[in-house]
N, CA and C atoms as an extended XYZ file, in Angstrom:
345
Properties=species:S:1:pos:R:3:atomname:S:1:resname:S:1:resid:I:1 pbc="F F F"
N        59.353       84.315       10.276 N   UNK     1
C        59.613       85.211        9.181 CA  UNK     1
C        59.481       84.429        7.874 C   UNK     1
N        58.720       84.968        7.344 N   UNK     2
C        58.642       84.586        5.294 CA  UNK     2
C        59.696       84.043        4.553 C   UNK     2
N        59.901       83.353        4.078 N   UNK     3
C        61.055       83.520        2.645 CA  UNK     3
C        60.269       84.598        1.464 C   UNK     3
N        61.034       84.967        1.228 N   UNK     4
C        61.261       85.513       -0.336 CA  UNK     4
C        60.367       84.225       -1.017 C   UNK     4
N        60.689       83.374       -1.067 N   UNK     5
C        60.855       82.382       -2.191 CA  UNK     5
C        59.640       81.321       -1.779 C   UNK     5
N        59.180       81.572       -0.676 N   UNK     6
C        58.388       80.534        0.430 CA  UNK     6
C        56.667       79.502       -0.640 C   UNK     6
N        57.097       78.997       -0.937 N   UNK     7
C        55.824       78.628       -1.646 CA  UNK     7
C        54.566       78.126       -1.211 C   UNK     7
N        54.418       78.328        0.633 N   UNK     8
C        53.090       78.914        1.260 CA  UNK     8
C        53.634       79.263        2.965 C   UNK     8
N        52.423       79.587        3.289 N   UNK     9
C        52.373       79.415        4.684 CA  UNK     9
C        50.909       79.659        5.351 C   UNK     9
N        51.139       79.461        6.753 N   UNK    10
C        49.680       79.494        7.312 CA  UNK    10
C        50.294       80.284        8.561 C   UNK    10
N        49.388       81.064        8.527 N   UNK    11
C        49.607       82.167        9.680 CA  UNK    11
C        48.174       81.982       11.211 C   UNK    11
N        48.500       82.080       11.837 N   UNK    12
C        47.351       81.987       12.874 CA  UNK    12
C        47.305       82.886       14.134 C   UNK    12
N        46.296       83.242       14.315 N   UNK    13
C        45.930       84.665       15.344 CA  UNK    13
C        44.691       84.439       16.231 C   UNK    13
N        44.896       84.839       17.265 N   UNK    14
C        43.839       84.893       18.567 CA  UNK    14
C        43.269       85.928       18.901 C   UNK    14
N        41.931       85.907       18.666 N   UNK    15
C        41.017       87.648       19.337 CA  UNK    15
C        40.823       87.290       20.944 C   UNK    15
N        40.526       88.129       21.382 N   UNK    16
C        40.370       88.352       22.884 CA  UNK    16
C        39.160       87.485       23.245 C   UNK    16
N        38.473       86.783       22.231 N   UNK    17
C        37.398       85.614       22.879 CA  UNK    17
C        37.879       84.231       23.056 C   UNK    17
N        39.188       84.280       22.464 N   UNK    18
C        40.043       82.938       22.773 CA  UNK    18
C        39.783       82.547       21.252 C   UNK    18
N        39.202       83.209       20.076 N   UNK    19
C        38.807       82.307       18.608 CA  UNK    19
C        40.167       82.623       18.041 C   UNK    19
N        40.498       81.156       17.225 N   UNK    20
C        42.132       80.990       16.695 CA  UNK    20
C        41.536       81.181       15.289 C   UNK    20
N        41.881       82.200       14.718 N   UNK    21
C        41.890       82.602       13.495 CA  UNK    21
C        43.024       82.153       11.982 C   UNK    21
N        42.526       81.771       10.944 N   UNK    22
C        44.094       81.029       10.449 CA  UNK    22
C        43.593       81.534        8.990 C   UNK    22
N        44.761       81.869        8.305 N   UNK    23
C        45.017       82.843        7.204 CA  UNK    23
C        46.250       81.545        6.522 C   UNK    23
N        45.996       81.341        4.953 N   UNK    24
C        47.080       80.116        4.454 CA  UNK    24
C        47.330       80.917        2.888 C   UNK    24
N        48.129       80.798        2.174 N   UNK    25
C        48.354       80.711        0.992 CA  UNK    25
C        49.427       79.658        0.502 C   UNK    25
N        49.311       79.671       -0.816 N   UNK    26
C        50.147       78.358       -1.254 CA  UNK    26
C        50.136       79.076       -2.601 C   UNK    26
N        51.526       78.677       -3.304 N   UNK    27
C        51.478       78.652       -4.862 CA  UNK    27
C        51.026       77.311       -5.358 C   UNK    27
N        50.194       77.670       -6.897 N   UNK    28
C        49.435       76.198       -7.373 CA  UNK    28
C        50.362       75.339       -7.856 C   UNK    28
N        51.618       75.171       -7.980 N   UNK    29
C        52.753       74.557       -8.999 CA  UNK    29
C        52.616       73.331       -7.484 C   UNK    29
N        52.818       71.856       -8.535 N   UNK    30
C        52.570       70.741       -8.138 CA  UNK    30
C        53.494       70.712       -6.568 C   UNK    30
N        54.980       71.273       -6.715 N   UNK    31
C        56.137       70.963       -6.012 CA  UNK    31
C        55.635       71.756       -4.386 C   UNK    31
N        55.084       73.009       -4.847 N   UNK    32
C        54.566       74.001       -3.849 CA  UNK    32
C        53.100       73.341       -2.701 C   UNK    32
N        52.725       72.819       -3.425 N   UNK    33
C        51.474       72.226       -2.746 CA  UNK    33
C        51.874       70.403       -2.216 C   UNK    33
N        53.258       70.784       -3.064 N   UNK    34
C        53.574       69.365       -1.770 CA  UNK    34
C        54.682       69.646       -0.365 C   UNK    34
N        54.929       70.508       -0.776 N   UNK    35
C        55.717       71.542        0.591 CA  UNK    35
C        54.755       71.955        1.772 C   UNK    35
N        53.599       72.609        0.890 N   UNK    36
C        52.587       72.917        1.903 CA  UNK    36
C        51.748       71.814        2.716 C   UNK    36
N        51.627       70.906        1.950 N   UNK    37
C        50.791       69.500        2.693 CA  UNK    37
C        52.042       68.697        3.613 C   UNK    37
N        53.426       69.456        3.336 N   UNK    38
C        54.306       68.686        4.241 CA  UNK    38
C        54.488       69.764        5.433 C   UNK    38
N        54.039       71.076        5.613 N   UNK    39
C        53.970       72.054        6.500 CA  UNK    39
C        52.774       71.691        7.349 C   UNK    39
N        51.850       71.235        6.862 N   UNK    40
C        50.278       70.788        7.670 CA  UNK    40
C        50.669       69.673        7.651 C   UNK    40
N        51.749       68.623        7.176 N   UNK    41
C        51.352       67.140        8.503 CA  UNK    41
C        52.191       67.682        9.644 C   UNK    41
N        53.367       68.456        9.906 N   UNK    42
C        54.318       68.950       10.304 CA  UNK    42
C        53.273       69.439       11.677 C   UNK    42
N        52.354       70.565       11.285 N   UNK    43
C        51.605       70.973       12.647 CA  UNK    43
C        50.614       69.435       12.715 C   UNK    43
N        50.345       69.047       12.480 N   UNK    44
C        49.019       67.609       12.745 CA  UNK    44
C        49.987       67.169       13.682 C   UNK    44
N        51.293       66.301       13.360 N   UNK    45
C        51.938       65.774       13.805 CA  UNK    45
C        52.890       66.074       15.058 C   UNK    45
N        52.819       67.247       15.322 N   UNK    46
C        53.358       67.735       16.418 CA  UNK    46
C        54.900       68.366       16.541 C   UNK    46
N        55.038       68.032       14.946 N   UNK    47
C        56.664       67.808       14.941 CA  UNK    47
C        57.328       69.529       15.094 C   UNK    47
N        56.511       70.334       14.289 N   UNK    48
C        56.439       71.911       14.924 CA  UNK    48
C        56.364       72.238       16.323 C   UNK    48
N        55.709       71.739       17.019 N   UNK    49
C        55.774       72.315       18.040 CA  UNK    49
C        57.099       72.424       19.558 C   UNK    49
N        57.953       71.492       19.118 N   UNK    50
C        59.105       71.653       20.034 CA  UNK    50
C        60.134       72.497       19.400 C   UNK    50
N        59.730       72.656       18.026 N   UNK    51
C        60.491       73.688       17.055 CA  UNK    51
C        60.124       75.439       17.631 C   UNK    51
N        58.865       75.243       17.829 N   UNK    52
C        58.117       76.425       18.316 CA  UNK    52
C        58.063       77.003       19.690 C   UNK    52
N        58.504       75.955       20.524 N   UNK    53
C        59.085       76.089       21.597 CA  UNK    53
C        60.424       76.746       22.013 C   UNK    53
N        61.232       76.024       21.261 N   UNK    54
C        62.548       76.451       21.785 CA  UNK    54
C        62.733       77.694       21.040 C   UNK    54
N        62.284       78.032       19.878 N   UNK    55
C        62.371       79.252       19.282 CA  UNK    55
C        61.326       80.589       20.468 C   UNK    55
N        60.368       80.283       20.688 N   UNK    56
C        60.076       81.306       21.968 CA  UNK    56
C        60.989       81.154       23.254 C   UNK    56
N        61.584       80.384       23.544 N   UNK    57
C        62.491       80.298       24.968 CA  UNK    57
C        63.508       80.646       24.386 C   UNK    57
N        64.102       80.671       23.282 N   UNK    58
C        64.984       81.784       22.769 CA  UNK    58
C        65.109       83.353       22.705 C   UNK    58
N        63.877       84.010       22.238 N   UNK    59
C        63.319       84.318       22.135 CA  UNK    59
C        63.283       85.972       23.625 C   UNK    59
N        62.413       84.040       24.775 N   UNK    60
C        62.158       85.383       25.658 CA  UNK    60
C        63.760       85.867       26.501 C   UNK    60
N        64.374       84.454       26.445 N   UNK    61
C        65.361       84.611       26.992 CA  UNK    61
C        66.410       86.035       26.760 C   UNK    61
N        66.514       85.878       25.436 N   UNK    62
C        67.161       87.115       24.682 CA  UNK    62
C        66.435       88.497       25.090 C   UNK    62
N        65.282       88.253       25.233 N   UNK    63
C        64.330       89.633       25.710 CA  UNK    63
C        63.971       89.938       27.092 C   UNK    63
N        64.751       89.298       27.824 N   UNK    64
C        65.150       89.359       29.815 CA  UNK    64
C        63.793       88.742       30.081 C   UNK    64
N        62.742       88.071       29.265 N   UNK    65
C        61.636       87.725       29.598 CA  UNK    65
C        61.116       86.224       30.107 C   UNK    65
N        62.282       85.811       30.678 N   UNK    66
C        61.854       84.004       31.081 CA  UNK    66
C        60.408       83.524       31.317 C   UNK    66
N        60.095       84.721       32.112 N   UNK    67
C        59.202       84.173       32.912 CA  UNK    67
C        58.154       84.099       32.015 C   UNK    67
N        57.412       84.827       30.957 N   UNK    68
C        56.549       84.734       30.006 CA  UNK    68
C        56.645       83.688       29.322 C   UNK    68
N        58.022       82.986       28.986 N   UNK    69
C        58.103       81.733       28.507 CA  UNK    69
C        57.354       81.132       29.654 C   UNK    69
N        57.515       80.489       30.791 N   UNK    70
C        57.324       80.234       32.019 CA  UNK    70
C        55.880       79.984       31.804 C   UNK    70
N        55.514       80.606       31.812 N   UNK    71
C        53.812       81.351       32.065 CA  UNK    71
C        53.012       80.443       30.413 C   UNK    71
N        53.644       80.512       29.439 N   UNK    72
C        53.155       80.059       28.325 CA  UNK    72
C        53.044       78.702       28.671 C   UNK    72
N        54.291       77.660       29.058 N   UNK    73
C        54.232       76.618       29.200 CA  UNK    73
C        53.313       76.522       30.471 C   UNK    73
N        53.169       76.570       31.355 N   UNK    74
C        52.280       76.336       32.775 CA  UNK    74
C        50.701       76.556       31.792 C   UNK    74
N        50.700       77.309       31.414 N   UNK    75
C        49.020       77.717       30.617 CA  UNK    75
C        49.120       76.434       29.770 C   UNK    75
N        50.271       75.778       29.053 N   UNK    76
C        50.065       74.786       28.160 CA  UNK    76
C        49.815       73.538       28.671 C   UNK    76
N        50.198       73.135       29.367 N   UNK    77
C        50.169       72.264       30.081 CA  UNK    77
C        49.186       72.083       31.285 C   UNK    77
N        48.391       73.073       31.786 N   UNK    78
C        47.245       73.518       31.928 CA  UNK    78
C        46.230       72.952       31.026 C   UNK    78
N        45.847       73.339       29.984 N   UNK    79
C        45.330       73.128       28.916 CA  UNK    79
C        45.626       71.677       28.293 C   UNK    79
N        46.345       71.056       28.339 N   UNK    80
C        46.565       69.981       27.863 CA  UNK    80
C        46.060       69.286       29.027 C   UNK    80
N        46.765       69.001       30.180 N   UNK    81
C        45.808       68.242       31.591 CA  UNK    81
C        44.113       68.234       31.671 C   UNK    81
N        43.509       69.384       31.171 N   UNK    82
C        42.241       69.409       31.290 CA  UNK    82
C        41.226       68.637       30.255 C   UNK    82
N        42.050       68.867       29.124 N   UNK    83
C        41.760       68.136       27.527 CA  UNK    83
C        41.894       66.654       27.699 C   UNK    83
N        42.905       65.885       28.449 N   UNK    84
C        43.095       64.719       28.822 CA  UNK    84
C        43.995       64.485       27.792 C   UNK    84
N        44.810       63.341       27.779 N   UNK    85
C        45.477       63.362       26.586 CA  UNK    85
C        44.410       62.182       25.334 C   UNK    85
N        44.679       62.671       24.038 N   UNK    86
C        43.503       62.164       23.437 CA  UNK    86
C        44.255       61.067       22.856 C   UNK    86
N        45.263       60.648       22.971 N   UNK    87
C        45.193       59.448       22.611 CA  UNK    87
C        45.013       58.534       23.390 C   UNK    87
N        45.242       58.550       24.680 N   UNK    88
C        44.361       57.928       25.616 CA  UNK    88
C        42.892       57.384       25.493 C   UNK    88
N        42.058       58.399       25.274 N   UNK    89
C        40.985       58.446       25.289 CA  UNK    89
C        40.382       57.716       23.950 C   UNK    89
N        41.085       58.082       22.769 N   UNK    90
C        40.622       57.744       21.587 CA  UNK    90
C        40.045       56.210       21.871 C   UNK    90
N        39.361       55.614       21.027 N   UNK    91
C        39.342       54.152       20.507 CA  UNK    91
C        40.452       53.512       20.296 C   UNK    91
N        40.544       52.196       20.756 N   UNK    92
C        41.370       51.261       20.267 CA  UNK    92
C        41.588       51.279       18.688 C   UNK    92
N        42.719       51.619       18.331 N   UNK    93
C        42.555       51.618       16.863 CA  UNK    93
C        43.510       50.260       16.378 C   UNK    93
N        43.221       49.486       14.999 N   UNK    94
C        43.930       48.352       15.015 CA  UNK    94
C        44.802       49.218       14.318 C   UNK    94
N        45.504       49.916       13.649 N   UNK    95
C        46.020       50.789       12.611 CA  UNK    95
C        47.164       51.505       13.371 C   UNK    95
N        47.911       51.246       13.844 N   UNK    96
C        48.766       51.457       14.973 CA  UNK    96
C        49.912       53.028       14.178 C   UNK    96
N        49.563       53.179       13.025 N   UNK    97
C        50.120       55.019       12.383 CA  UNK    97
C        49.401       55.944       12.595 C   UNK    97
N        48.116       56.136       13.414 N   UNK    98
C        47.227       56.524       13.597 CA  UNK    98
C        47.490       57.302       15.310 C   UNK    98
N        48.932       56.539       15.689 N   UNK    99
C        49.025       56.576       17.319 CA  UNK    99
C        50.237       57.561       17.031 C   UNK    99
N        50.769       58.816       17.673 N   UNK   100
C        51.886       59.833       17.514 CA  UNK   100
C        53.213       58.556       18.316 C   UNK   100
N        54.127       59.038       18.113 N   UNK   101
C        54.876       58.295       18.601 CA  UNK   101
C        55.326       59.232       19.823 C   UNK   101
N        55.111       60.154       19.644 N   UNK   102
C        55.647       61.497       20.988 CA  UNK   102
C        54.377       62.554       20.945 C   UNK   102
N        53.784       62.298       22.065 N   UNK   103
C        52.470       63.365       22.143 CA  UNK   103
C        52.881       64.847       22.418 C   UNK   103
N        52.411       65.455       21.761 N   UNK   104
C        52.394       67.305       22.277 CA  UNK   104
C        52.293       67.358       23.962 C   UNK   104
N        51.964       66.650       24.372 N   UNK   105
C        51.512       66.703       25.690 CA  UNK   105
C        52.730       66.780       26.387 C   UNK   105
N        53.584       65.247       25.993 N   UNK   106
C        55.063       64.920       26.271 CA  UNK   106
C        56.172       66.238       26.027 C   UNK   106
N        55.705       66.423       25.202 N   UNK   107
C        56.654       67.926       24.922 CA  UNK   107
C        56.873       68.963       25.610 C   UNK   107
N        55.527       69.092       25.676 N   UNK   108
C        55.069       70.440       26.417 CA  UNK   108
C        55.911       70.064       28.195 C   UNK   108
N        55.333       68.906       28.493 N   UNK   109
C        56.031       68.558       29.697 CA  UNK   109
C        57.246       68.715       30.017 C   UNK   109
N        58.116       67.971       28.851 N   UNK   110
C        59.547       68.290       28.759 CA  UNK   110
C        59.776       69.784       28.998 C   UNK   110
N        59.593       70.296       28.039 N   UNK   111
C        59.908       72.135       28.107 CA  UNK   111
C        59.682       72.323       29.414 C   UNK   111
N        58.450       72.287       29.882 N   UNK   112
C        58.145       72.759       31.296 CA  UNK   112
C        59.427       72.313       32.536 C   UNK   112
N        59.537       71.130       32.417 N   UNK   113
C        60.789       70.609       33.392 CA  UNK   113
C        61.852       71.038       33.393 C   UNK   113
N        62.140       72.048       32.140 N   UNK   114
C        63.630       73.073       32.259 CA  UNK   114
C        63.823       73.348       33.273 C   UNK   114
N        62.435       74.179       33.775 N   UNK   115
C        62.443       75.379       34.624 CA  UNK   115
C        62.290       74.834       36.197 C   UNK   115
């Protein structure tokens, strides 16, 4: 949900071909566009996504719907196994901030092991 007061956001949507569609606004005032570049390292970084998690397992829970939580994580983790994990894969980098300290992957795993 929005703030009133929210000085951006990025919204994102899926058509039935699997294409992730993404819609952003931002106000131009210096303070606003540093909120917003701290909302996009936030998804880069992964740090949203266990936020985004437990807010849907809230969510389905409240809505007698576990199992759709269930089903989201198994598809995620699905999807992540097949992708490989990329920091694995990446290049040796000498630049060692470049490496997540907790992969999405790890996350996703965690969540999954609730159940």
């Amino acid at each position: 949900m929005k703030s009133n007061n929210s000085p951006g956001q990025i919204t994102y949507t899926i058509d039935n071909n699997s294409v992730v569609w993404l819609e952003a606004e931002w106000s131009n005032d210096s303070a606003s566009v540093e909120q917003f570049a701290t909302l996009l390292y936030e998804i880069h970084s992964g740090e949203l996504l266990e936020g985004t998690l437990r807010f849907l397992k809230e969510e389905c829970v409240e809505q007698g719907s576990q199992k759709v939580y269930q089903q989201i994580l198994v598809a995620m983790d699905r999807m992540f196994l097949s992708n490989g994990n990329a920091s694995e894969e990446a290049d040796v980098d000498d630049n060692a901030k470049n490496t997540p300290v907790v992969s999405p992957t790890e996350v996703a795993l965690n969540y999954l092991s609730m159940f």
